[in-house]
N, C-alpha and C positions, 0 to 999 in steps of 0.2 A: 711795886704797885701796892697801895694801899684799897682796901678795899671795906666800905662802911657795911657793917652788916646791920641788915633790914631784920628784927626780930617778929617772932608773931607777934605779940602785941602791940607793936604796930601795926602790922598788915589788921589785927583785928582793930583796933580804932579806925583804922582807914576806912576799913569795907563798912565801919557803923556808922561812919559820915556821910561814906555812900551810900547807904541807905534813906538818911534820913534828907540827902538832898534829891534822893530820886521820890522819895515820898512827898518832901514839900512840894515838886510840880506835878506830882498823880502819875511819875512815871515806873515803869518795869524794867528788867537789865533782863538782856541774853547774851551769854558770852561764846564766843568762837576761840577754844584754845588749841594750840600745837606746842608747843615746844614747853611750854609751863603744865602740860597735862593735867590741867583743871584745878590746878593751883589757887587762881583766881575763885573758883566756886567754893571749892573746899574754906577761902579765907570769909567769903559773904557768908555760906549758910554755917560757919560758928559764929556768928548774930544772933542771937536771937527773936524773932519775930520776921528773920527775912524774907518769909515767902508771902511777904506781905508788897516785895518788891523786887524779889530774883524769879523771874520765870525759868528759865531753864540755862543749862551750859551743854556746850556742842564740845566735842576733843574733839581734834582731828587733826591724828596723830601722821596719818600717811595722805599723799598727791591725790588718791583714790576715795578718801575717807571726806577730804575738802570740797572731792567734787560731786560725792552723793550726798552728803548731810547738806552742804551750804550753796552750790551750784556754781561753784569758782570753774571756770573754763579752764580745758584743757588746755585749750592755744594759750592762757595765760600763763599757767604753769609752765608750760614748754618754754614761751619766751622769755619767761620772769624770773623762773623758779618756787620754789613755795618759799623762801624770804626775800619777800619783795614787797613794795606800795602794792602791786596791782595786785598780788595776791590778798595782801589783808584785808584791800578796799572791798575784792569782793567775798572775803567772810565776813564782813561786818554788815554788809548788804545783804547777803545769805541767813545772817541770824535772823534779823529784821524779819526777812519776809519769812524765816520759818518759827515762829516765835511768835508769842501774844504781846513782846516789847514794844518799848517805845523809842528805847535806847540799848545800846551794842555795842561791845568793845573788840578788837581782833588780837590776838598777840603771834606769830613766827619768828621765828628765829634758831638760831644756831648757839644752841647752851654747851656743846665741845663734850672732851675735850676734843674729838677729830672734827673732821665735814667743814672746818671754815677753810678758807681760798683768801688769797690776795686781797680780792674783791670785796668777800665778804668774809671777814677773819673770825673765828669763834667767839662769841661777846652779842655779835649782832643781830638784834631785838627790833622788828618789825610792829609798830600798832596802829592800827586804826580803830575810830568812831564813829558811830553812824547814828542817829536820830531819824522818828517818823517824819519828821517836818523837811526832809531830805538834806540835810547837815551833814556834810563827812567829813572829816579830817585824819590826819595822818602823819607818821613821825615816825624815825628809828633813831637805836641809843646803840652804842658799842658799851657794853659792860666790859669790867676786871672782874676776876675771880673764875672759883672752879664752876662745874658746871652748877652746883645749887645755889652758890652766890648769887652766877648770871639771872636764873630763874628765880629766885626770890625778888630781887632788884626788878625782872620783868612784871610780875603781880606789883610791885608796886608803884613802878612807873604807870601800868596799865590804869589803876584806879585813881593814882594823881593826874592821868589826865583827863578823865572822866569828871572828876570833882573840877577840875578848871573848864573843861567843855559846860559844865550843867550851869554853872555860874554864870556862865556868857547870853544863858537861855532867858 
């Protein structure tokens, strides 16, 4: 298995693009993370000037943590699990409305090495999008590599697809 590493300087031009594409349409970012543990934040605010378009980031690291910060159903969890569509659908809804954003990313997933299953084998990377305009989208990736590879590779899935979402706007 070959596995491409994602270095910071990437993820920092990334998160600069995302800036300056949430700035050209007057938008804000709140992020909903679990499995990347605020990864995604930690890469926007080494930007400089981002809090000129990052309002806040949510971890939520545990089942408990998803349903007080962001309001993700328990029945969901139960049926779903926490990586699942319907789980990140509603942390990316849960930013939204807890959040002064306009725009929200979700990330779950399973960065290993144990907890993956048949089903869902360690690799796999849950995300959703969500916008004021009521936009949601959604997608999962199986990554290669050990656990930091996976979550490295999740930040940056997460904000390439936020840059092709805002395009589309």
């Amino acid at each position: 298995m070959v596995v491409t590493e994602v270095t910071d300087d990437a993820l920092y031009q990334l998160a600069g693009e995302t800036g300056k594409a949430l700035q050209q349409r007057g938008m804000m970012l709140a992020t909903a993370e679990s499995c990347t543990g605020g990864w995604v934040g930690e890469a926007i605010t080494a930007v400089p000037g981002s809090s000129t378009w990052f309002d806040r980031g949510f971890i939520t690291y545990t089942n408990q943590s998803k349903q007080d910060m962001l309001g993700v159903g328990a029945a969901t969890l139960a049926a779903h699990g926490a990586v699942s569509e319907a789980t990140v659908r509603e942390m990316a809804a849960g930013a939204l409305k807890n959040s002064r954003a306009q725009a929200t990313l979700a990330i779950s997933g399973i960065a290993g090495p144990g907890g993956g299953t048949a089903e869902k084998p360690v690799g796999t990377v849950w995300f959703a999008w969500a916008f004021a305009d009521g936009t949601v989208a959604s997608e999962t990736r199986v990554f290669d590599g050990d656990r930091v590879a996976v979550r490295r590779q999740a930040v940056e899935h997460a904000l390439r697809g936020l840059l092709a979402r805002l395009a589309n706007l």
